[in-house]
N, C-alpha and C positions, 0 to 999 in steps of 0.2 A: 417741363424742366425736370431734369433728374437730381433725384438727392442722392447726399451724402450716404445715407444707408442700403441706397439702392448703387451708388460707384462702388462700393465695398461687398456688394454681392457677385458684381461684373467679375469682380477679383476672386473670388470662390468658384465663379465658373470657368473662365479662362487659366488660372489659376498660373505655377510656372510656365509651361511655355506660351502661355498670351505675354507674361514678361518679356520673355528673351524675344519672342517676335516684335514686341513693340518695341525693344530698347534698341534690338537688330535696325529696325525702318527709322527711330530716331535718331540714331547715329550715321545709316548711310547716307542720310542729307544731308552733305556737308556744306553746299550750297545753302542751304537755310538754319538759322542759327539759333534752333529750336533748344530750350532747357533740357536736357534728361532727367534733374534732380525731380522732378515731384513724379515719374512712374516709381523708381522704389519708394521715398517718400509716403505715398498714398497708398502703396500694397502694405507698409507695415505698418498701416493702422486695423487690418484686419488681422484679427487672432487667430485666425485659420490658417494662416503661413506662417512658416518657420521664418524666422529674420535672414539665417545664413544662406537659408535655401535663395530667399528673394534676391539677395544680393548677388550671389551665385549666376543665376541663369537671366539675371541683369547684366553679369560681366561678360557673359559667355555670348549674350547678341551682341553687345556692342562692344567686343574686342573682335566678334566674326565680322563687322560691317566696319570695324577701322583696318583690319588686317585687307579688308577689298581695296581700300581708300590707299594704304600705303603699295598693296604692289600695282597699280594701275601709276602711282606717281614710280612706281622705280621699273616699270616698262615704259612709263613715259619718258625715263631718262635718253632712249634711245633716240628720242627726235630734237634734245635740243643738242643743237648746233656743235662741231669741235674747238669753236672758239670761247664757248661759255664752259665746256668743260673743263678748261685748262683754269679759267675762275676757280671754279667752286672746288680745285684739289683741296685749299687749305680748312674749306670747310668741310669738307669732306673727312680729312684729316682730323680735324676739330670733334666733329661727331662721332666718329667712329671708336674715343674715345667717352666720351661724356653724353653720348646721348640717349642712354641709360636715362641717365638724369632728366631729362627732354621728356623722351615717352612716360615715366613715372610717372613725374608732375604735372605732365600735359590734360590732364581730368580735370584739376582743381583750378584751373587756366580759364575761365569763362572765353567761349569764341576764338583762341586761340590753339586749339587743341589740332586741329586741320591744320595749320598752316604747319605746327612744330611736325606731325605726320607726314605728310606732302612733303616736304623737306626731309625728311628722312628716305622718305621714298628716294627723290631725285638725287639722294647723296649713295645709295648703294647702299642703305645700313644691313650690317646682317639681320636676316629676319624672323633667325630663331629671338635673338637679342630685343628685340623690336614687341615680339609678342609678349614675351616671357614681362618687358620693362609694363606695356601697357595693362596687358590683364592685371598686373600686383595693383597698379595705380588704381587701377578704375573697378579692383577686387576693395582696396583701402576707402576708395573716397563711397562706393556704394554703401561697404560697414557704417562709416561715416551716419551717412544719411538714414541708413533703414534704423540705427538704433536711436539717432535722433527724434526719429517717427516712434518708435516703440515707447522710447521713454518719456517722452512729451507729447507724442501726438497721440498716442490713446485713450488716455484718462481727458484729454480735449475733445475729443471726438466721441467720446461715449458720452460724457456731460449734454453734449449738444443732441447728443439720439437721445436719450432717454426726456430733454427737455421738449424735443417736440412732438414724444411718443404720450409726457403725460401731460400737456395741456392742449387747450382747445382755445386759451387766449390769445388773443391777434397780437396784441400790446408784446406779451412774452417770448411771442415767435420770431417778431420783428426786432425787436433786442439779442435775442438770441441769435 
């Protein structure tokens, strides 16, 4: 079983880009509706990364692995049908206005985040717009979490290293 001071070494080795690689692979499953929060989470409990840095090349995988997800739906747009496109003008319309707002907020959206993308895709959104709304969002909610991690999860996290680095009692390990 690996510990906790031995995952926070992983992070010293791999260091940023084992980030962005890992948040890259957890975001391009959009089929599987994996957490992202605990990879920056658990990188900022090591002191050895910068906070901004982690959050950074956090957003930078998984804004590259949503930006795949959104034009794969807006080359998808080409196979549905000319009956369903004449639908979705008004949404289309709708979004092209406000979905700024969509992409933004779409991070802090647990398992809906795909869908509001995909729909964007299948609506033609522009895709400077598109990138520019999601990296802020998912730049905002990563801050979010790594300083969560810093300012709470360190002095938690060290408590617990240094408890099982200075006993040898079972009782106290096991509590701990």
């Amino acid at each position: 079983m690996i510990t906790l001071d031995e995952l926070l070494l992983l992070y010293d080795y791999f260091g940023y880009p084992g980030i962005l690689f890992v948040s890259f692979i957890i975001s391009i499953l959009f089929f599987l509706p994996i957490p992202y929060f605990p990879l920056p989470l658990i990188a900022a409990f090591n002191k050895n990364l910068d906070p901004h840095i982690i959050s950074i090349s956090g957003t930078v995988g998984a804004v590259a692995a949503k930006m795949i997800i959104f034009y794969l739906a807006y080359s998808g747009r080409n196979i549905i049908a000319k009956k369903s496109k004449g639908r979705t003008m008004s949404l289309q319309k709708l979004l092209g206005k406000y979905g700024w707002i969509g992409a933004l907020v779409a991070p802090i959206i647990p398992f809906s985040e795909n869908f509001i993308y995909i729909t964007l895709g299948l609506t033609k959104y522009n895709p400077w717009k598109f990138a520019v709304s999601v990296f802020a969002g998912v730049l905002l909610y990563n801050e979010f979490i790594v300083w969560i991690g810093v300012l709470l999860g360190r002095p938690f996290v060290q408590s617990i290293i240094s408890e099982f680095t200075n006993t040898e009692n079972p009782t106290t390990i096991i509590i701990t």
